[in-house]
C-alpha angles and dihedrals in degrees: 000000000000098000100028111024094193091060106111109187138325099246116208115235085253088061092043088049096054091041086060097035090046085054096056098271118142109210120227100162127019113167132129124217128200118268132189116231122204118242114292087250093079086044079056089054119049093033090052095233118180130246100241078056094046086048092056088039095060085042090060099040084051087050103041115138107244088249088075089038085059100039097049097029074235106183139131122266113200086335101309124111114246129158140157130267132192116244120208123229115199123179106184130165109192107257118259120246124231120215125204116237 
């Protein structure tokens, strides 16, 4: 929220696969990879943040548990921020619908 105030909430692929499923989808393949993001400076960038933000940004990224270090390889890169993040993959047909006769 902090860099990008229209962001809402990071769904799981669980969540992702009952909203589909909820809005008629059939699944047929859920899975994330891992995907390099750029440094957050280019994040700042295109979404306009603020520098008091950016600020408070750089200050939690300094202070992240090392649970969040692990999870997103977060680290710096010739002093720039980068990390990992899972991309979801989600294959869905919409489901077919039976009549009675």
């Amino acid at each position: 929220k902090l860099r990008d105030p229209s962001h809402g909430a990071f769904g799981s692929p669980a969540e992702w696969c009952a909203l589909a499923g909820a809005a008629g989808f059939q699944i047929t393949e859920c899975f994330t990879t891992p995907m390099k993001q750029p440094d957050v400076e280019w994040y700042f960038a295109t979404a306009g943040t603020s520098e008091e933000n950016r600020r408070a940004v750089y200050r939690l990224l300094e202070e992240a548990p090392t649970s969040a270090r692990e999870i997103f390889s977060l680290q710096q890169e010739e002093g720039r921020w980068v990390w990992w993040w899972p991309r979801l993959t989600l294959v869905a047909r919409l489901a077919e619908k039976t009549t009675c006769a």
